[in-house]
PLY file of the C-alpha trace (Angstrom):
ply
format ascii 1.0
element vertex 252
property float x
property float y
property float z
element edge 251
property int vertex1
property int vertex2
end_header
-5.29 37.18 27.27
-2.38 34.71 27.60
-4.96 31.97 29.50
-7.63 32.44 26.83
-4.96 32.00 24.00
-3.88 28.99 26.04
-7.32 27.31 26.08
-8.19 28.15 22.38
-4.98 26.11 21.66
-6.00 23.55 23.99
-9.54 22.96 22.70
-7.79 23.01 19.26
-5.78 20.07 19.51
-8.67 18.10 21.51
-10.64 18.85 18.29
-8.54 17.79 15.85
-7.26 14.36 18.12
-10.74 13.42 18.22
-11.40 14.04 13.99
-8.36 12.01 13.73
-9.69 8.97 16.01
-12.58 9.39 14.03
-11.18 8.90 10.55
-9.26 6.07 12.20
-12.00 4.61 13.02
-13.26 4.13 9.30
-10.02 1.57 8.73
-10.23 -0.45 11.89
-9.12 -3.73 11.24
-11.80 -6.09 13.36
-9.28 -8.17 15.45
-10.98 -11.59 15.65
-8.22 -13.42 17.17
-7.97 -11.07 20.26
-4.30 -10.37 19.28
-3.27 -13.82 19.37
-0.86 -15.04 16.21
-2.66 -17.51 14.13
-1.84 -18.16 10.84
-2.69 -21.16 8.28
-0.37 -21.60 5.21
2.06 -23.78 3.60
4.95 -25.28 5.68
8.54 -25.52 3.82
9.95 -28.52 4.91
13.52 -28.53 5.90
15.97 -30.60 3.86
19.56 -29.94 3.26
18.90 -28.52 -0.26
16.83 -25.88 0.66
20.84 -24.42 2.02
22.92 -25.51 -0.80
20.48 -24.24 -3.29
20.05 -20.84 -1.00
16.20 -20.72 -0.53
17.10 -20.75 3.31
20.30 -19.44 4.59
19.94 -21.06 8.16
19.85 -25.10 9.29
17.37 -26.77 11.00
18.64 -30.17 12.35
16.37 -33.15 11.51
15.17 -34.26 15.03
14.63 -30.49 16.27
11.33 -29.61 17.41
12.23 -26.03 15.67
10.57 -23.92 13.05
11.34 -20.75 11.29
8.74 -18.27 11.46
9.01 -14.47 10.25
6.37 -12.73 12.80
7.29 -14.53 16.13
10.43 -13.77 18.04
13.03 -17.02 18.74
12.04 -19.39 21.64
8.25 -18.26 21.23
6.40 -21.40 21.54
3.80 -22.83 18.98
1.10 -25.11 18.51
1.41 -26.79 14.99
-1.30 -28.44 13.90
-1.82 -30.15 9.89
-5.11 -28.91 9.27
-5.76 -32.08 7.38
-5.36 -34.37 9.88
-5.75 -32.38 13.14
-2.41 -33.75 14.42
-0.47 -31.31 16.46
3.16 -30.74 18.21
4.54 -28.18 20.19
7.35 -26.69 18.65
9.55 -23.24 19.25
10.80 -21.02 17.24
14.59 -20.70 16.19
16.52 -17.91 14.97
15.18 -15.56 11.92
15.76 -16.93 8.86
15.54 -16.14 5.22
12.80 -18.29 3.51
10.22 -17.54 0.38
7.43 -15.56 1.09
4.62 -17.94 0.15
5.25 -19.73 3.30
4.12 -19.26 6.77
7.05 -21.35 8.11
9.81 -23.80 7.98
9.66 -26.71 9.94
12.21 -29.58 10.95
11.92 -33.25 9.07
10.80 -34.50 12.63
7.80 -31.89 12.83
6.71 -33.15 9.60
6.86 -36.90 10.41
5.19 -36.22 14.16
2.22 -34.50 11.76
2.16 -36.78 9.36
2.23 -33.95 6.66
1.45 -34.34 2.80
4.41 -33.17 0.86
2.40 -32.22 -1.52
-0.15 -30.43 0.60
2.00 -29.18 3.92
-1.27 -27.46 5.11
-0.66 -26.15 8.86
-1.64 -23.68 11.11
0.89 -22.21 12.98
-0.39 -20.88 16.85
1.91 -18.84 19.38
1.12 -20.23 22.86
0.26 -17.54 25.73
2.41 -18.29 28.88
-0.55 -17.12 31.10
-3.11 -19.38 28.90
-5.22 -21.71 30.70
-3.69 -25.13 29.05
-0.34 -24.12 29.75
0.35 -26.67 32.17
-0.78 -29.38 29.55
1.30 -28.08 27.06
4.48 -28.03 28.99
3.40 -31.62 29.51
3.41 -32.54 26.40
6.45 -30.50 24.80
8.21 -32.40 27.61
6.76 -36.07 26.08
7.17 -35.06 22.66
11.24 -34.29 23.03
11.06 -37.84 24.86
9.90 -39.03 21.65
11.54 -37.19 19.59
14.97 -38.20 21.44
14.13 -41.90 20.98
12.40 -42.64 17.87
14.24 -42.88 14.25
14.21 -40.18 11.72
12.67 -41.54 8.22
13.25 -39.58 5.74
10.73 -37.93 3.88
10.50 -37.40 0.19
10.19 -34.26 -0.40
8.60 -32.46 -3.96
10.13 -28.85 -3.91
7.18 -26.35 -3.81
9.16 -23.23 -4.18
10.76 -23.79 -7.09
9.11 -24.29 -10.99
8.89 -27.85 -10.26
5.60 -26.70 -8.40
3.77 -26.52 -11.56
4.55 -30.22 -12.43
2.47 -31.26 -8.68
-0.09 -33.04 -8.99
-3.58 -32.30 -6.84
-6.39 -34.83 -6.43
-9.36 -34.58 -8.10
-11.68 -31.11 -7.16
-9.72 -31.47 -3.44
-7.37 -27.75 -4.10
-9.88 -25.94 -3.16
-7.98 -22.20 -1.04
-8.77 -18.66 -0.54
-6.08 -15.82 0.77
-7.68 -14.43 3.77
-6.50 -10.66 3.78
-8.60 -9.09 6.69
-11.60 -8.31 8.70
-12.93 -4.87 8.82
-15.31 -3.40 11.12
-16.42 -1.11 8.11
-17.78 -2.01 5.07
-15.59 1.11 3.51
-12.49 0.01 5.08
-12.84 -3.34 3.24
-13.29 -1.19 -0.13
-9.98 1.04 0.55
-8.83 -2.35 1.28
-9.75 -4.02 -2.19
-8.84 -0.64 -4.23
-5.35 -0.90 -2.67
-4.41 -4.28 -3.96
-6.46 -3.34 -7.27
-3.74 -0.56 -7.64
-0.95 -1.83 -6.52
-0.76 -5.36 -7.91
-2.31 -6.94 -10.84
-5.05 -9.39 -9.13
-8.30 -9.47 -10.12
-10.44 -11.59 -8.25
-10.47 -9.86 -4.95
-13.97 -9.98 -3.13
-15.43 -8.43 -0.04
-18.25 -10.75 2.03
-20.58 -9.63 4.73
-19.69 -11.89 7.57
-22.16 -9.41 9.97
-23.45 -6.37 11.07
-19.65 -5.21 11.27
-17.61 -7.66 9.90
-16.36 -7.50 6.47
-13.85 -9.61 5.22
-11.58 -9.34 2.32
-10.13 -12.07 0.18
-8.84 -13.31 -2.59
-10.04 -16.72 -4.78
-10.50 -19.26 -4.97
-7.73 -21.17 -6.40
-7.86 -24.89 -7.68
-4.44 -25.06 -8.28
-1.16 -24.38 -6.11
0.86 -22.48 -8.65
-1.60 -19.79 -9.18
-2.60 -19.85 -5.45
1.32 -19.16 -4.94
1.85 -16.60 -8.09
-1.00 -14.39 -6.43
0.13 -14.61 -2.59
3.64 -13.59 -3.78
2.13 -10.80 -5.64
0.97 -9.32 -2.57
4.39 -9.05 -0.43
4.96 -5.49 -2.18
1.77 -4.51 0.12
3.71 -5.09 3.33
0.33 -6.42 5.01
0.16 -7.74 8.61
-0.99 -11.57 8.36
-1.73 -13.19 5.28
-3.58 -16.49 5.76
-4.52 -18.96 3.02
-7.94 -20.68 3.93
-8.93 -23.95 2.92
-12.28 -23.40 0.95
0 1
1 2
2 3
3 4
4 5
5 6
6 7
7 8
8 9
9 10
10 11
11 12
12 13
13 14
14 15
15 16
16 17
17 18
18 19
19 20
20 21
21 22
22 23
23 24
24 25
25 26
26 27
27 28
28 29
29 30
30 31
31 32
32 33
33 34
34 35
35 36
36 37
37 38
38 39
39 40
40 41
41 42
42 43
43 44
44 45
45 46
46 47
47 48
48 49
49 50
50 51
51 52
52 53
53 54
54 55
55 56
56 57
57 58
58 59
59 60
60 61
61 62
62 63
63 64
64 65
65 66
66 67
67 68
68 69
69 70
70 71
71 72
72 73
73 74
74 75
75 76
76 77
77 78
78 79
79 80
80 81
81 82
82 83
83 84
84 85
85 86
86 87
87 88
88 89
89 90
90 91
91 92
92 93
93 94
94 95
95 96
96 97
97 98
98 99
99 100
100 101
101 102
102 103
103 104
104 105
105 106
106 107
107 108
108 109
109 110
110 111
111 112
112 113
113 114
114 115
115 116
116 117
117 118
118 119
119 120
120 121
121 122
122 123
123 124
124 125
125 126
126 127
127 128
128 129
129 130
130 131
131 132
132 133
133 134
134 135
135 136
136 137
137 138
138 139
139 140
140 141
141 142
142 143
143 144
144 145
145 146
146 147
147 148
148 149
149 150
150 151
151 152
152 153
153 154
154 155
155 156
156 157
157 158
158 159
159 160
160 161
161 162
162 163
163 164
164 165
165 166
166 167
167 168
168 169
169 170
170 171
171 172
172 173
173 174
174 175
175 176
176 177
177 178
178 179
179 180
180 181
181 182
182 183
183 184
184 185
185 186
186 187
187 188
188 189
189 190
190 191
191 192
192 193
193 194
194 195
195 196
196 197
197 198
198 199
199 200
200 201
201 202
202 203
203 204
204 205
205 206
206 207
207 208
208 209
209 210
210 211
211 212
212 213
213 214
214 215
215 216
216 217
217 218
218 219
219 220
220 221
221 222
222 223
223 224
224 225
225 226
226 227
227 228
228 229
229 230
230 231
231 232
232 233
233 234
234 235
235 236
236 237
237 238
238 239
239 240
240 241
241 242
242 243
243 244
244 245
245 246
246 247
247 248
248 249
249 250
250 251
């Protein structure tokens, strides 16, 4: 009696763990960057300022090869790259800081030279670097030249427009060239994507949040577009109440 009890029980619970794989199935994200951070956003760009006027509550010094970034742990090493010029540094990251939510990092005055960044348009996409990945060698390499570089060369200063503050709706954008989506997710599911899109519906006040067919099983939400950086900003901070895993902004 006892062993038949016993293996109701067990076939019980294998029942009910396999319903709930099943319904977790119906939300799986689809992980298109094999677990590797990625991100493309808005850099902050360090100036002393940013402290005194307590947007940031840590320093970066001006030649560091440093950046703060929320998601990655200190000393992770990145790849940095301005996505409109396809110049790119290695860079790690320092200790967590404080920083506004619309961007994906802050990075020292001497990243931003290196890149050759827009203050206007600090468009870059932030990669960690995988210590068993097969470029590592070259990367060492060159994180080794760059600090060479760094070490020797003068630091101009850059002008800098503040983009966090209301000043942001005074910047002006060329002609039809603000052109961004947020990139929320891709879901295997086409009913994932929907939960997806009914959660931000309820939650926050957007409206134009769309789902695409990518594939067969890829279904990807977003949000836009946007022609103009302060509503492209005024919508991605709406969406921090969420708590959502990696918010990218996409160049349309």
């Amino acid at each position: 009696m006892i062993f038949r009890k016993l293996l109701f029980f067990l076939l019980f619970f294998l029942l009910s763990c396999e319903t709930n794989v099943s319904n977790e199935k119906k939300i799986s994200y689809n992980h298109k960057k094999d677990s590797i951070f990625i991100n493309k956003g808005f850099a902050l760009i360090y100036d002393d300022k940013l402290i005194k006027e307590k947007i940031i509550n840590k320093k970066i010094n001006d030649d560091d090869l440093i950046i703060f970034q929320r998601k990655l742990k200190k000393n992770t090493k990145v790849l940095i790259t301005n996505i409109n010029n396809q110049k790119s540094i290695i860079a790690k990251v320092g200790s967590k800081s404080k920083y506004p939510f619309f961007y994906n990092s802050v990075i020292s005055m001497r990243i931003a030279k290196i890149l050759n960044l827009n203050e206007e348009n600090p468009y870059v996409e932030i990669k960690k670097i995988i210590q068993n990945n097969s470029f590592i060698a070259n990367i060492a390499k060159t994180y080794d030249e760059e600090k060479k570089v760094a070490t020797k060369a003068p630091v101009e200063k850059i002008k800098i427009k503040d983009l966090s503050l209301s000043k942001v709706d005074k910047v002006a954008t060329k002609k039809n060239n603000f052109d961004y989506s947020i990139f929320i997710a891709d879901f295997y599911f086409e009913d994932s994507s929907y939960i997806m899109v009914s959660r931000i519906n309820e939650n926050t006040n957007i409206q134009n949040v769309k789902v695409s067919k990518i594939s067969n099983n890829q279904y990807r939400v977003s949000i836009g577009p946007f022609t103009n950086l302060s509503s492209l900003k005024n919508t991605f901070n709406e969406l921090k109440i969420l708590n959502l895993e990696n918010i990218e902004i996409i160049k349309n």
